[in-house]
N, C-alpha and C positions, 0 to 999 in steps of 0.2 A: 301466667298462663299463656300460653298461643294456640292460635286456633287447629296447627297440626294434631294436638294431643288428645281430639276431640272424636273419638269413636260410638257410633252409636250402634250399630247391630254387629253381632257375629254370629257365626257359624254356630250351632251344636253339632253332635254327634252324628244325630239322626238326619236324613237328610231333608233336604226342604223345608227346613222349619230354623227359623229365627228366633231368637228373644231380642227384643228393646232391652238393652242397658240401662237407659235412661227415657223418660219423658221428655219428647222432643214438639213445640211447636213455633209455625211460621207464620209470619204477617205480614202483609204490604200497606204501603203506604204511599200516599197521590198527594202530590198540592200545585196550583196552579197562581200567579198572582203575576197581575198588572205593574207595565213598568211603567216610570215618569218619570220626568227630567227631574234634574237636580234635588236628587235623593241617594242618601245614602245606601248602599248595596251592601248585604252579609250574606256569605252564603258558609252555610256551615258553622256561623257563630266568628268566621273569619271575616274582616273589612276589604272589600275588592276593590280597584280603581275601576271607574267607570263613571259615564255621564249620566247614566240611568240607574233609578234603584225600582225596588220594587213598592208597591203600595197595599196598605194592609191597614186593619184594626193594630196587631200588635209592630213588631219590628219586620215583619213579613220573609222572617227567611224561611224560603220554601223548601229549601234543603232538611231541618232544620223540624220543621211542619212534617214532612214526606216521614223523615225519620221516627218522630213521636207518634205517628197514626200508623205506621208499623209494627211498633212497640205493644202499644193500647190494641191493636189486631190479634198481632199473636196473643196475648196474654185475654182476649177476649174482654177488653173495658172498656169496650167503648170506643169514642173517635178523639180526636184532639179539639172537633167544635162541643162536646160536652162535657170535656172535662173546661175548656175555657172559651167559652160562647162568646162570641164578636161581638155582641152587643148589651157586653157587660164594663163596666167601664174602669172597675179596677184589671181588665183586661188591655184597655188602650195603652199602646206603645211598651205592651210588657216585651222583657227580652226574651227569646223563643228558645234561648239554651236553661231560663229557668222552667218555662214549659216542659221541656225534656226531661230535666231532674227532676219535676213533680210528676212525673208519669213514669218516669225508672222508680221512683220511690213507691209509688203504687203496684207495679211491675212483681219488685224485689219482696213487698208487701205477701204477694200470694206466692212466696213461693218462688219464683222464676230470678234465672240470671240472662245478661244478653251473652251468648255466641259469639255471633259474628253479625254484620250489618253489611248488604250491598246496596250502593247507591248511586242515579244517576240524575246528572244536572242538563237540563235539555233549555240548550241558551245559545241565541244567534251569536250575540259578543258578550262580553268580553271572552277573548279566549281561559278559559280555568287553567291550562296545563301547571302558570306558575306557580298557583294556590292549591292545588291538589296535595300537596305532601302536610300541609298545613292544614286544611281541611279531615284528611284523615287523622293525624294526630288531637285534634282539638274536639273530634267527635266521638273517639277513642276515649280520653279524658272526660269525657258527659255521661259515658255508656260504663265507664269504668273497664274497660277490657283495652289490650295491646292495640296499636293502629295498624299492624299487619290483618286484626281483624275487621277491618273497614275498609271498604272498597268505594272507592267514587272515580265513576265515568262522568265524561260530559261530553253531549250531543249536541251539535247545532238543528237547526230547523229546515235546514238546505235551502232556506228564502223562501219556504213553503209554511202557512199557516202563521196564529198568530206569533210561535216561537220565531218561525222563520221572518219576519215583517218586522222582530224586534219590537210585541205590543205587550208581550209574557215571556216568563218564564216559567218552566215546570222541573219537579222533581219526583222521581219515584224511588221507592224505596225498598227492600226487601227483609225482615229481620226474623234470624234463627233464635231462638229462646230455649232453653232446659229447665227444667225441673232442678231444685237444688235437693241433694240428698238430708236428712234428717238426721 
């Protein structure tokens, strides 16, 4: 599948009137977490070099987080703090790409497949440019769909705020969902 093939309304006859092809809904997704020395950094379910990781109940990739709470949005389930609450303890240090897959499996449950996902990493350093092609394929691979249908940006903080200070980092997310036909 790719995401060009992907048409949702057309024209009829008559004018000014559409029909939906398909059930289409969108969701977004936010995550924020604390950076700390000498911690491991994933962003995306990828491993980044860097002096700083992030901190968290599970493995804290906020990219990762961003993406599953856009998932669980569109498809209306909820957040990713109720499907796996912080302060549950078979939750500590779980990996955030199995998060994803129990929430696509939920997802796929009612019904719905992912589109397309946009996504942006809002980070003083490390620069992303060289993990971005890896990051898109590896979240492709989670979501099940092509990595042309995955988009990741990344933002610096412009030295503004705590992304810019290098205290956080943040991710947001955007994700298109269909209806699967019967």
């Amino acid at each position: 599948m790719d995401c060009r093939h992907h048409i949702f309304c057309h024209r009829h006859t008559q004018p000014r009137r559409r029909r939906i092809t398909r059930a289409v809904r969108i969701g977004i997704g936010h995550d924020t977490h604390r950076l700390g020395p000498a911690l491991p950094l994933k962003l995306g379910g990828v491993d980044i070099a860097h002096s700083h990781g992030l901190v968290g109940h599970s493995d804290a990739d906020v990219l990762l987080h961003a993406v599953t709470d856009a998932l669980l949005g569109a498809a209306a389930l909820g957040d990713i703090g109720e499907m796996f609450p912080d302060n549950a303890p078979e939750n500590r240090n779980r990996d955030s790409a199995d998060m994803l897959r129990r929430a696509l499996e939920r997802v796929k449950a009612g019904g719905w497949r992912v589109v397309n996902v946009d996504c942006i990493v809002f980070a003083q350093l490390p620069k992303l440019s060289p993990y971005k092609d890896a990051i898109r394929r590896h979240i492709g691979e989670l979501l099940e769909v092509p990595a042309d249908c995955v988009g990741v940006k990344a933002k610096t903080g412009e030295h503004v705020g705590p992304v810019g200070r290098q205290e956080a980092m943040m991710a947001e997310c955007v994700a298109l969902i269909e209806k699967v036909d019967d």
